[in-house]
C-alpha positions in Angstrom: 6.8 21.5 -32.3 8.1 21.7 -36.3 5.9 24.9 -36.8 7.4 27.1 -33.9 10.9 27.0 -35.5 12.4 30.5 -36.0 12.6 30.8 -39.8 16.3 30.7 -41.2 17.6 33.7 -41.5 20.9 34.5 -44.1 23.7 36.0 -41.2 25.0 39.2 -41.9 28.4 40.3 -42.8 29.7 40.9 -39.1 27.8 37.5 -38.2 29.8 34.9 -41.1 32.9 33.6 -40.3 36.1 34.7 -41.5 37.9 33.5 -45.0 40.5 31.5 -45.2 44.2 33.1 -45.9 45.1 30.2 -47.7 42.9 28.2 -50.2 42.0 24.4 -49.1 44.8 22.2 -50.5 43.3 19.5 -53.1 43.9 17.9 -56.5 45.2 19.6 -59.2 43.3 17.7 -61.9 39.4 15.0 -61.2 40.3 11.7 -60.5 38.3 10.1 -63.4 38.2 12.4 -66.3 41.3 14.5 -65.2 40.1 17.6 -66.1 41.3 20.9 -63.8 39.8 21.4 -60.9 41.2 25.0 -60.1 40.3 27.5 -62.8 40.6 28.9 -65.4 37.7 27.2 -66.7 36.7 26.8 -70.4 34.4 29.2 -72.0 31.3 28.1 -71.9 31.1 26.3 -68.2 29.2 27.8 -64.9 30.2 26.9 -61.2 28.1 25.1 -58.7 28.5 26.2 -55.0 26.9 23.4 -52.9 26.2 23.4 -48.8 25.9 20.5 -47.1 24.3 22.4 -43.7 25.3 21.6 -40.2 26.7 18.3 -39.5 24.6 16.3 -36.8 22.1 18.8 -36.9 24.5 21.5 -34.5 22.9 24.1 -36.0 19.5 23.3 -35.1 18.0 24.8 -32.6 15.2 23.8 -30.3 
C-alpha cells in the first residue's frame, strides 16, 4: 500500500540526464510587466527553480 513505497531518493550524477547544448528558446521580455526574462537580473532579486514532477505519474512506481 502507500506505506511500502521506496522513499525518493536524489539520482546521482551518472544517473541525471544530460544538459541541454542549447538553452530553451522563449521570450525575451514577461508578457505583462515586460521585464527581462534572461539575466542579468537587478541587484537585489533571487531565482526560483520550480519542478513540476512526472507527468501522469510515469515516475511512480508500484
Amino acid at each position: 500500500m502507500f506505506f511500502q513505497r521506496k522513499k525518493t531518493e536524489m539520482p546521482q550524477a551518472v544517473q541525471a540526464l544530460p544538459g541541454r547544448q542549447e538553452p530553451i528558446l522563449m521570450a525575451g521580455s514577461h508578457f505583462l510587466n515586460r521585464r527581462s526574462l534572461i539575466g542579468p537580473y537587478p541587484e537585489g532579486l533571487e531565482t526560483a527553480v520550480f519542478g513540476l514532477g512526472c507527468f501522469w505519474g510515469v515516475g511512480i512506481q508500484a
